[in-house]
C-alpha positions in Angstrom: 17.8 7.3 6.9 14.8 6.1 4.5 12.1 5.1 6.6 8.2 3.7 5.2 6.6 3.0 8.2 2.6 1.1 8.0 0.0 1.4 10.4 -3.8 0.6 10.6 -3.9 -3.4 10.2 -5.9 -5.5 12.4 -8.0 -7.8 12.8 -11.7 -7.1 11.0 -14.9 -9.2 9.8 -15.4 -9.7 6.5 -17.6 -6.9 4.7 -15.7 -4.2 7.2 -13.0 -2.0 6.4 -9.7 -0.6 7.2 -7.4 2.2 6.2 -3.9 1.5 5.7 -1.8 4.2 6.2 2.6 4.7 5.2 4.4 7.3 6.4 7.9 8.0 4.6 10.7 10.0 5.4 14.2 10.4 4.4 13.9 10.4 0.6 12.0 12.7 -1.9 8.5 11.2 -1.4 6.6 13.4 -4.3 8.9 12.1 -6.7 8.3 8.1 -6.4 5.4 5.8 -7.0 3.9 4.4 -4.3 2.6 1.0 -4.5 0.8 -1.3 -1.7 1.9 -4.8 -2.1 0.3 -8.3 -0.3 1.7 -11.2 0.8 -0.9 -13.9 2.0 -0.2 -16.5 3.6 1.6 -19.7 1.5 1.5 -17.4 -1.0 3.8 -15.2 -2.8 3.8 -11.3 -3.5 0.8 -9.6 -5.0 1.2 -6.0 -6.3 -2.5 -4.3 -5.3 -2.4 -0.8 -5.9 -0.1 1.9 -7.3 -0.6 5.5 -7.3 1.5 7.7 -9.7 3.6 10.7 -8.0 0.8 13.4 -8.3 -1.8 10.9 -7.9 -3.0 11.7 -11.6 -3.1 8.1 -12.3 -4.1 5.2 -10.0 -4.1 1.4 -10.5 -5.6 -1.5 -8.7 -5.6 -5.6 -9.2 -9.0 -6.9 -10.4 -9.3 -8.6 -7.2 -9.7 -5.5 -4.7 -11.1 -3.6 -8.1 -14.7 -1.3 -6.7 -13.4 -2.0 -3.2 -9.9 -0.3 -2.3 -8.8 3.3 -3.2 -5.4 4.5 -2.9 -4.1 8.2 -1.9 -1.6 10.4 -0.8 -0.7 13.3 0.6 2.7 14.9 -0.7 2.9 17.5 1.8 2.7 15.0 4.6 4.7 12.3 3.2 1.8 9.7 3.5 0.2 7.0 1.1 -3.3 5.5 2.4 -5.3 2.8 1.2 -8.9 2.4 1.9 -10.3 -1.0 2.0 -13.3 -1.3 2.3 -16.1 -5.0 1.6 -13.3 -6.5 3.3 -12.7 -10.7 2.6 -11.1 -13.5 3.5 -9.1 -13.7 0.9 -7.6 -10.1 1.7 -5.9 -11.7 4.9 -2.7 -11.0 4.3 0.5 -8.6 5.5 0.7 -5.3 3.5 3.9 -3.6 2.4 4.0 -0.1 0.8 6.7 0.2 -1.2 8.2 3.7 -3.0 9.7 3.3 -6.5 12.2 6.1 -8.6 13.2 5.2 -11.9 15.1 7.4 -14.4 17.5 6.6 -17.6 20.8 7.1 -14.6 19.1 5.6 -11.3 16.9 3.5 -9.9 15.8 3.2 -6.4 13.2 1.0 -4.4 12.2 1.0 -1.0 9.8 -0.9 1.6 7.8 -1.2 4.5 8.6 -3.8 7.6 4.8 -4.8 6.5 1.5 -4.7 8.6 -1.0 -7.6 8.9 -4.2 -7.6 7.9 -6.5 -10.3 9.0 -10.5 -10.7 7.5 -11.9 -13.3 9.5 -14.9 -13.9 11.9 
């Protein structure tokens, strides 16, 4: 059974920080892109960070740009994000999502979500 499962949302001030954490199972996790997604609320998705399989290659929205960094671990199945000069505006619920693409298959995969809330 394919299983991303977040952890580490909350409730925080703004300019504080949290780590975002997904742990997958049941699928070859080295061999998709991992991606944190956002959806705020009213809103509609927001891709916010990818990270390539062997995390030579890492992307980020210009909105968390300086202040979020991406990671995983391959031997432990994880993808993190570090968020850090946290703001209002990043109040939202986070889904990590693992892609596979080839020429014969595709796959895609998500998170049940975890909230994130920046607020005083």
């Amino acid at each position: 059974e394919v299983q991303l499962v977040e952890s580490g949302g909350g409730l925080v001030q703004p300019g504080g920080s949290l780590r975002l954490s997904c742990a997958a199972s049941g699928f070859t996790f080295s061999h998709y892109y991992m991606s944190w997604l956002r959806r705020a609320p009213g809103k509609g998705l927001e891709w916010v960070s990818g990270i390539s399989t062997g995390s030579s290659s890492t992307r980020y929205v210009d909105s968390v740009k300086g202040r979020f960094t991406i990671s995983r671990d391959n031997t432990k199945n994880t993808v993190s994000l570090q968020m850090n000069s946290l703001k209002p505006e990043d109040t939202a619920v986070y889904y990590c999502n693992a892609a596979y693409t080839s020429a014969w298959l595709k796959r895609d995969y998500w998170g049940q979500g975890t909230q994130v809330t920046v607020s005083l």
